[in-house]
VEXDREN-2710 file (C-alpha; in Angstrom, 1 decimal):
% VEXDREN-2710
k/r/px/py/pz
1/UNK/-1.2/85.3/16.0
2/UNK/-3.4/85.8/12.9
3/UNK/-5.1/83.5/10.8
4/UNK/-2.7/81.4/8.2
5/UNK/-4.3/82.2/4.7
6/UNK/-3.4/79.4/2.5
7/UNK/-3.4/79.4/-1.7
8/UNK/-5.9/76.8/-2.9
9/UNK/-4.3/73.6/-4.0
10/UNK/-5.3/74.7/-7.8
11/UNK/-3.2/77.9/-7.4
12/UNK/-0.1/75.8/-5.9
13/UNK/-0.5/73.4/-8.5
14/UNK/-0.4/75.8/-11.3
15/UNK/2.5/78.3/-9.7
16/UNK/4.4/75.1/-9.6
17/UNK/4.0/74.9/-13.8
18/UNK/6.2/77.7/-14.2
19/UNK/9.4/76.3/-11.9
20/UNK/9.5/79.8/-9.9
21/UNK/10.0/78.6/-6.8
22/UNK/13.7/78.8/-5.7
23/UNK/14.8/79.5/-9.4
24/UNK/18.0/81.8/-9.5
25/UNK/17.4/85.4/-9.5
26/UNK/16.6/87.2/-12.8
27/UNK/18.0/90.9/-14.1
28/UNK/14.5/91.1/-16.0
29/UNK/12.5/90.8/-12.4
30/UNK/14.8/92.8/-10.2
31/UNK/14.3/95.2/-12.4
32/UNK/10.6/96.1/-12.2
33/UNK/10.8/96.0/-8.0
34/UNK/13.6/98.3/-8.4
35/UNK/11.1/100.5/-10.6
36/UNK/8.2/99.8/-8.2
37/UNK/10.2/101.1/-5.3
38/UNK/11.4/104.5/-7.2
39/UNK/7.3/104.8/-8.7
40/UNK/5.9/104.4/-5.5
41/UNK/8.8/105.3/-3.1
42/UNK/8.8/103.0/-0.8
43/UNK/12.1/100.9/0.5
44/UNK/10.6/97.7/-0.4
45/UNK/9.0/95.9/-3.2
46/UNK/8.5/92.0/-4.1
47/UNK/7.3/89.6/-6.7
48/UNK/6.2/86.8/-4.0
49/UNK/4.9/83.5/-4.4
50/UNK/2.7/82.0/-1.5
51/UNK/2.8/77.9/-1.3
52/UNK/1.4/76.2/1.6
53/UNK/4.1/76.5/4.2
54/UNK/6.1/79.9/3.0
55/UNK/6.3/83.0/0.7
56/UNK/9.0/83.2/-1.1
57/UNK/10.6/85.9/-3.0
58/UNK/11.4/85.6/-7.1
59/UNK/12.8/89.2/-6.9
60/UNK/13.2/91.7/-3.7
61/UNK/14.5/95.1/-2.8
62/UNK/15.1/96.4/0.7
63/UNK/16.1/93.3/2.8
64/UNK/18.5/89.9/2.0
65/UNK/16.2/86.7/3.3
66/UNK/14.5/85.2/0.7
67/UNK/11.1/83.4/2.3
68/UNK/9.4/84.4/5.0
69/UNK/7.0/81.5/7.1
70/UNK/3.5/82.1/5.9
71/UNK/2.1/83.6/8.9
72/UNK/4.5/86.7/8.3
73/UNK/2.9/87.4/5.0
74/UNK/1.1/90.3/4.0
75/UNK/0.7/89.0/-0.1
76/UNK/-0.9/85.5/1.4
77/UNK/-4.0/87.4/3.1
78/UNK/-3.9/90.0/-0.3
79/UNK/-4.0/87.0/-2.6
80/UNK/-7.0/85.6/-0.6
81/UNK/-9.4/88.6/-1.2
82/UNK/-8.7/88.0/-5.0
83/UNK/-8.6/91.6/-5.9
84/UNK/-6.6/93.4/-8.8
85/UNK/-5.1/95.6/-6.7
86/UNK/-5.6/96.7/-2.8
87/UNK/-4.0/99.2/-1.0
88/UNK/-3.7/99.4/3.2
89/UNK/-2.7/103.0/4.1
90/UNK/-2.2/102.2/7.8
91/UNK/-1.0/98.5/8.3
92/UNK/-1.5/99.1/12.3
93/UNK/-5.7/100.3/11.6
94/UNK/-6.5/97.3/9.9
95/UNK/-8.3/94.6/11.3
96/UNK/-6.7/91.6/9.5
97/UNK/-3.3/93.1/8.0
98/UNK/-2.0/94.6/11.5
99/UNK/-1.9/91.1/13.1
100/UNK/0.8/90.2/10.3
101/UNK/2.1/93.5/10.9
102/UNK/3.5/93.3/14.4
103/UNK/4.9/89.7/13.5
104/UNK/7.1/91.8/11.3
105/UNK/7.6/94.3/14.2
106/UNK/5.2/96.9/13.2
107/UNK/4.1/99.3/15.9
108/UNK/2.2/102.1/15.2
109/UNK/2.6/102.9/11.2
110/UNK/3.0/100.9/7.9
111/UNK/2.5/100.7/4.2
112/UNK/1.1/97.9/1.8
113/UNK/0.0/97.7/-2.1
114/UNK/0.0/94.8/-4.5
115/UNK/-1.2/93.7/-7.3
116/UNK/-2.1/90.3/-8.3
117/UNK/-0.4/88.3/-11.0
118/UNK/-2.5/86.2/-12.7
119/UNK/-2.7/83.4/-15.4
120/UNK/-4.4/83.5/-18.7
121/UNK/-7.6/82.2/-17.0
122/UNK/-7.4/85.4/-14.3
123/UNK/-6.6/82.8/-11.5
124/UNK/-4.1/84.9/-9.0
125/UNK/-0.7/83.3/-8.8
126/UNK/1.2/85.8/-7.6
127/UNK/1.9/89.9/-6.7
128/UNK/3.9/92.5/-6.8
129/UNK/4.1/94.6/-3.7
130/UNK/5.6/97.6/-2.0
131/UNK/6.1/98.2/1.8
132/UNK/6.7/101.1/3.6
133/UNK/7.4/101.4/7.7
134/UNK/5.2/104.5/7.1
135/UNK/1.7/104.8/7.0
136/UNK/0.8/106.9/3.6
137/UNK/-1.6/106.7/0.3
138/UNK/-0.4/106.5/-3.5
139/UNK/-0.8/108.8/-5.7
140/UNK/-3.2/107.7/-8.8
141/UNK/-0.4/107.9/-11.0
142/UNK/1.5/105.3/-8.4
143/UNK/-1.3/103.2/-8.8
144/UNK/-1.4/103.0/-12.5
145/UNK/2.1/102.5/-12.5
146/UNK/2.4/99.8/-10.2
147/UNK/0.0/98.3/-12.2
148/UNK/1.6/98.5/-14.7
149/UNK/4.6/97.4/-13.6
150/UNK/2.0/93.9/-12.8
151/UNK/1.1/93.3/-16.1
152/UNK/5.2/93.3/-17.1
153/UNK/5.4/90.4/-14.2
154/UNK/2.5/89.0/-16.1
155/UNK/3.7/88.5/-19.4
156/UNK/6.9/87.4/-17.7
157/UNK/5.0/84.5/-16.1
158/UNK/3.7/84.0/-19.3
159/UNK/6.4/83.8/-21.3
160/UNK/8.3/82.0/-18.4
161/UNK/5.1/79.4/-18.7
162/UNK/5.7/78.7/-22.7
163/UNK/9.7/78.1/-22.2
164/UNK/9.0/75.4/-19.5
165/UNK/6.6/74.0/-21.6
166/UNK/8.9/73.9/-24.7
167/UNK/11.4/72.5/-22.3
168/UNK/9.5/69.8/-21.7
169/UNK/8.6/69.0/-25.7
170/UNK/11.9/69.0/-25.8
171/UNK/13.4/66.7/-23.2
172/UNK/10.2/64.6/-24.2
173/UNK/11.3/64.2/-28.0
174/UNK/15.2/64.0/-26.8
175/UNK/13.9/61.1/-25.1
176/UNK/11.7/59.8/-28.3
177/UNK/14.9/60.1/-30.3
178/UNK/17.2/58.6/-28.0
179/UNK/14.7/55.3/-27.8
180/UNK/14.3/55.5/-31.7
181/UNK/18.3/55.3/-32.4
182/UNK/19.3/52.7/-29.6
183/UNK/16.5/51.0/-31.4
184/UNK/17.4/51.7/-34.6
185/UNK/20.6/50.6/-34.2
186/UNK/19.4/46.8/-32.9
187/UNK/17.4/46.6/-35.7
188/UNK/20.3/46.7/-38.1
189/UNK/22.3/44.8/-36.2
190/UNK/19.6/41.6/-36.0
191/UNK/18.5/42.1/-39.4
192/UNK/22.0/41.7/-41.0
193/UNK/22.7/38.5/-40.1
194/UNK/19.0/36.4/-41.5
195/UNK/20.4/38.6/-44.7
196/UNK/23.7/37.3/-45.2
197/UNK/22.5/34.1/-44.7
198/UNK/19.7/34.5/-47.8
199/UNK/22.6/36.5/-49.8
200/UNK/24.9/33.7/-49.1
201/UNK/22.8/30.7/-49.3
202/UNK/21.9/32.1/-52.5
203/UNK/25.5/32.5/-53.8
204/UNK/26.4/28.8/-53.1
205/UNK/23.6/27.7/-55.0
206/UNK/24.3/29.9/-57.8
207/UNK/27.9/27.7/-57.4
208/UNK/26.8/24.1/-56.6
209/UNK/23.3/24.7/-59.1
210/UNK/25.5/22.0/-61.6
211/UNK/27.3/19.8/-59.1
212/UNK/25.6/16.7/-57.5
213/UNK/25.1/18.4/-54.3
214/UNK/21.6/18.6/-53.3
215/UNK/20.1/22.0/-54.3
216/UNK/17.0/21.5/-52.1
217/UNK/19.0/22.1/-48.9
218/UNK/20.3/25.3/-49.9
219/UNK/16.8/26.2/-51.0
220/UNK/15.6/24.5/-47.5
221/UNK/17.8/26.8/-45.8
222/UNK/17.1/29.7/-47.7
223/UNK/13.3/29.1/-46.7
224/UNK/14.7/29.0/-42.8
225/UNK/16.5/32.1/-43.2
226/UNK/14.1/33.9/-45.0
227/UNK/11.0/32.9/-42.6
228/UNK/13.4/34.0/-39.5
229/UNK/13.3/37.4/-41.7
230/UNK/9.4/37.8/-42.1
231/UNK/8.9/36.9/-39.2
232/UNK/11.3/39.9/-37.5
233/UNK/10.1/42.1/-40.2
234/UNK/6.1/41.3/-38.9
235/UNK/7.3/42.0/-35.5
236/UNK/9.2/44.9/-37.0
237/UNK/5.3/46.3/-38.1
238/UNK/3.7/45.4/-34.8
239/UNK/5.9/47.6/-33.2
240/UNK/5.3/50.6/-35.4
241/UNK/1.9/50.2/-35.0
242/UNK/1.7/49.9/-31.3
243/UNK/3.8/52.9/-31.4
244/UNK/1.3/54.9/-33.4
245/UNK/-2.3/53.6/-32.9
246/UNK/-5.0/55.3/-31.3
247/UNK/-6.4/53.8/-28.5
248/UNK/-10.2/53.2/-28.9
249/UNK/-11.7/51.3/-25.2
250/UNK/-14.9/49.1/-25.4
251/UNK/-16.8/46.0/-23.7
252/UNK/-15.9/43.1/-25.3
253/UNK/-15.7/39.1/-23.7
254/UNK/-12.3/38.1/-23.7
255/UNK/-13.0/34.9/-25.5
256/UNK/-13.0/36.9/-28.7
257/UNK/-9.1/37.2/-28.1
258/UNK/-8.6/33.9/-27.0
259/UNK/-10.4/32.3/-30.5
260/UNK/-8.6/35.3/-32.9
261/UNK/-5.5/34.0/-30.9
262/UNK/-6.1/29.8/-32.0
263/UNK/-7.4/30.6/-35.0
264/UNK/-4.1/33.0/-36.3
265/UNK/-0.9/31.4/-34.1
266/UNK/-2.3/27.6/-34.3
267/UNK/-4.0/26.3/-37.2
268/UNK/-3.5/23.5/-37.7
269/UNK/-4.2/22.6/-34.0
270/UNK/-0.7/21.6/-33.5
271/UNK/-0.8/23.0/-30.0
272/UNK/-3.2/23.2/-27.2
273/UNK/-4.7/26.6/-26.4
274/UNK/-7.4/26.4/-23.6
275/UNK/-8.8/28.5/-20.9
276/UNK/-10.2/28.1/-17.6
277/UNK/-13.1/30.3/-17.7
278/UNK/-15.9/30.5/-20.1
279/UNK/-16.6/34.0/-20.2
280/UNK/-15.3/37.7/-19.1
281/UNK/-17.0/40.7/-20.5
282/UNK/-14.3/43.8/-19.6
283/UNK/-13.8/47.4/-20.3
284/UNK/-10.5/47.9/-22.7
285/UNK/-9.1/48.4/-26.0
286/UNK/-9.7/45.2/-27.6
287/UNK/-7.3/46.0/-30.7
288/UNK/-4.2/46.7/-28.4
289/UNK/-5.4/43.6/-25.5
290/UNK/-5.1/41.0/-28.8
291/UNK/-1.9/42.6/-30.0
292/UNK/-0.4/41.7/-26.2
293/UNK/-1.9/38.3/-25.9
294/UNK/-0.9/36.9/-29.2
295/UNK/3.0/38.0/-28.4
296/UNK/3.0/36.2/-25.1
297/UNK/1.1/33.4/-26.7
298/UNK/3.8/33.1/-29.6
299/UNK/6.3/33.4/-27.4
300/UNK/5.1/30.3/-25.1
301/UNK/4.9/28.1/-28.4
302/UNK/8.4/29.1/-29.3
303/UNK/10.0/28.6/-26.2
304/UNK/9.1/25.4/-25.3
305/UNK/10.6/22.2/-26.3
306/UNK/7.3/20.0/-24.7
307/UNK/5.8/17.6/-26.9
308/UNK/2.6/19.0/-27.1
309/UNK/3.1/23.3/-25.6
310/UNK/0.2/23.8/-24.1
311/UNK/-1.2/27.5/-23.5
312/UNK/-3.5/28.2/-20.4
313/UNK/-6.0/31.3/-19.9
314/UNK/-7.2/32.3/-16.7
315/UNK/-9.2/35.0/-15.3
316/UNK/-10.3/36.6/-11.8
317/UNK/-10.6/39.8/-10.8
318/UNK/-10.2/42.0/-7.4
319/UNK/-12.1/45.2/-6.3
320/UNK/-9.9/47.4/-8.9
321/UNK/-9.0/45.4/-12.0
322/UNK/-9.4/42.6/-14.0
323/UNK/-6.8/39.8/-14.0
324/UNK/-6.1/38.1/-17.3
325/UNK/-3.2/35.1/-16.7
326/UNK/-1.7/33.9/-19.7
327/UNK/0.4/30.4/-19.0
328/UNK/2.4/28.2/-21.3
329/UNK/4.2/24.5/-20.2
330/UNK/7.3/26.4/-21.8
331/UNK/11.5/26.9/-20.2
332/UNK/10.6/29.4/-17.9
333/UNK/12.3/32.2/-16.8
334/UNK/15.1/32.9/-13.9
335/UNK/14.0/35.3/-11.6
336/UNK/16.8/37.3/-13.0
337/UNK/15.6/37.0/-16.5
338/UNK/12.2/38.0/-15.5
339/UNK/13.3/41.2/-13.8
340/UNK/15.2/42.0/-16.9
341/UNK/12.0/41.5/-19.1
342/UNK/10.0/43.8/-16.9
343/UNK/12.6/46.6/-16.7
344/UNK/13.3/46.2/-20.5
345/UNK/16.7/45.1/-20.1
346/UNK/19.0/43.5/-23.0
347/UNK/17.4/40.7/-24.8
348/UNK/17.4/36.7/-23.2
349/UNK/20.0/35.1/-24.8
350/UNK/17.7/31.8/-25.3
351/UNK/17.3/29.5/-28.5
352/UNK/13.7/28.9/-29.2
353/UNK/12.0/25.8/-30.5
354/UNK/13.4/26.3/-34.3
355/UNK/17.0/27.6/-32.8
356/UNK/16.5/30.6/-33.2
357/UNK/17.6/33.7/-30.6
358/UNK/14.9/36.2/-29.9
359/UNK/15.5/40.0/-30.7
360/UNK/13.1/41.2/-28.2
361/UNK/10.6/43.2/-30.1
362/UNK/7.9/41.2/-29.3
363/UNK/8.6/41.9/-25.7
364/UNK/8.9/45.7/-26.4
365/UNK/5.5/45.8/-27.8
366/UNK/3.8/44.3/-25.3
367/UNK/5.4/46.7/-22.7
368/UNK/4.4/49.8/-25.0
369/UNK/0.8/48.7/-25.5
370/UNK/0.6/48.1/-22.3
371/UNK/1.6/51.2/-21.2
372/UNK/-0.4/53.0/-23.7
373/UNK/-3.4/51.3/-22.3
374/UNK/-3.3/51.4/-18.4
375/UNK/-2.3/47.8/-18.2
376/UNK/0.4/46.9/-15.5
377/UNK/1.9/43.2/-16.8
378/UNK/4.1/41.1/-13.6
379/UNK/5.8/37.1/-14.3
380/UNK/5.6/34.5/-12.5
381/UNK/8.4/31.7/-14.0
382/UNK/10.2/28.8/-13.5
383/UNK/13.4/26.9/-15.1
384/UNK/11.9/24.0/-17.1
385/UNK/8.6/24.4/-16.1
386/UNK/7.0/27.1/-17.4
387/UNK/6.1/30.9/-17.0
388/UNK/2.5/32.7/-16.4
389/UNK/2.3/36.5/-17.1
390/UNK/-0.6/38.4/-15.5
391/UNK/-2.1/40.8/-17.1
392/UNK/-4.3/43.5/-14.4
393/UNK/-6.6/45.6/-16.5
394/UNK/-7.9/48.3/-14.6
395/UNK/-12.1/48.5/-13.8
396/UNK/-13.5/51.3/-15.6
397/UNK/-16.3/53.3/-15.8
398/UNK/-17.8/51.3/-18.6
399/UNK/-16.7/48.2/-17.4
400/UNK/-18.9/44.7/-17.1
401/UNK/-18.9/41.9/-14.3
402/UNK/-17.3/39.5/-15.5
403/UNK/-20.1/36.6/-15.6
END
């Protein structure tokens, strides 16, 4: 049995751009085989595409199957010599080609041309054959014409190439779309009620402005309302942002986070923000890192009803990644509710601190920016006693030990 020539793994990997392998037949292919056959009459012609195992036939004349194992292919050992075009008058005289030739029950005589069907870069990805049971030479004008004929599979290929590549645009920004309407659509519906509540608030006032009611708690309520607004419409802004800024990776010590983070969310040191570590010099983009950790921080102040919340830093790291744990002294989370905050499920139906339900943007942020990023985010929660989120940043090329 002869040697099995294999494709390189870049010429598999590329074939495989254009979806040709098993792809319905095409009127547009069959018809330059059957033009190869007539040019260069011969009972058979292909277009065949080698992968590791088989060859396997986008158009064919002169038989039914469509593949053939590897070993029984005469395109496989062509495609190896990386040639234009190559010609074997006698199938059964050659060295390497009559080995494959008896396999397909050759005896004494046989026929082979091809030429090779390449990409834009000239790597071979393909050819277009014709066989013969009987030895003989092309003419020149059969030559030029099967080659010919090549360059027609060619811009095929190419064309082929540009479609699947469109297709995938499109699916891509179908996609996009399909994420910007659902979210859309929740937008309008959580921003309409914090707006009725101003519009209305603001009506009764206008009413009870003479009466001996106090006008302070409508305005006290309008304040409520209208905070609950800002603060979805800041969210709102984060989110856009996440969804449209370039990421831009550095070493930087964590800390910096950690004191932008106490200095922004907790002012007036009504809460406790502390870490466990005093430094960690790391390899990220620090921009996107302190848009993540100030969501999870502001969401363990809001959703906790301790006396004094308490948010926790951590750090370690393994052979591959950093670790950054963020934990809070806040209700925790079922492990139902975690799994639906990791597969970015519906929103928590929970109340937080000022009775207020969440709408979930925060959470969709941090799951964009950390995917934009490299950053893989798991939970670890409990009911009533709080939840840690674990953020593993991957070791890069630029990255620090953390000291």
């Amino acid at each position: 049995m002869p040697n099995t020539i294999k494709p390189s793994l870049e010429q598999i990997k590329l074939i495989n751009e254009y979806l040709l392998f098993d792809s319905p037949n095409e009127e547009q292919y069959d018809n330059i085989t059957f033009l190869a056959t007539q040019i260069c009459k011969t009972p058979i012609s292909t277009i065949t595409l080698i992968d590791t195992t088989r060859q396997w036939f986008k158009s064919k004349i002169g038989f039914t199957h469509n593949e053939n194992p590897i070993e029984y292919s005469f395109c496989a050992l062509a495609l190896s010599k990386n040639l234009d075009f190559i010609e074997i008058p006698n199938l059964m005289l050659d060295e390497e080609f009559s080995g494959i030739g008896k396999l397909n029950g050759l005896e004494e005589n046989g026929f082979y041309a091809s030429v090779a069907i390449r990409n834009e870069k000239g790597i071979p990805l393909a050819t277009l054959c014709v066989i013969d049971y009987e030895s003989k030479k092309l003419t020149n004008d059969q030559k030029k014409g099967l080659q010919i004929l090549g360059k027609q599979v060619e811009a095929l290929f190419k064309l082929r190439h540009k479609n699947v590549a469109l297709l995938n645009n499109y699916k891509l920004l179908s996609e996009q779309y399909e994420a910007l309407k659902q979210f859309s659509n929740r937008v309008s519906h959580d921003i309409q009620s914090p707006l009725n509540n101003i519009i209305s608030l603001i009506t009764l006032f206008r009413e009870e402005n003479e009466t001996s009611f106090s006008s302070s708690e409508y305005l006290d309520l309008m304040i409520e309302s209208s905070s609950q607004l800002k603060e979805y419409v800041t969210k709102l802004l984060y989110y856009y942002r996440s969804e449209n800024q370039i990421i831009s990776k550095k070493d930087f010590n964590i800390n910096e986070i950690i004191t932008t983070t106490n200095s922004i969310l907790n002012p007036k040191k009504e809460f406790k923000i502390e870490s466990t570590f005093e430094k960690a010099q790391i390899y990220t983009d620090p921009l996107a890192l302190t848009q993540i950790v100030m969501n999870l921080v502001s969401n363990g102040l809001k959703y906790n009803y301790s006396t004094t919340p308490v948010i926790t830093f951590g750090f370690n790291e393994t052979t591959t990644s950093y670790q950054l744990k963020i934990s809070d002294n806040g209700i925790g989370l079922s492990e139902t509710e975690a799994a639906s905050l990791l597969n970015n499920s519906a929103s928590i139906a929970k109340k937080d601190r000022f009775g207020n339900y969440g709408t979930q943007l925060g959470w969709t942020t941090i799951k964009n920016l950390c995917n934009k990023i490299g950053v893989s985010i798991s939970i670890d929660s409990k009911v009533n006693e709080g939840s840690t989120f674990i953020l593993s940043i991957p070791k890069e090329v630029n990255t620090l030990s953390a000291s």
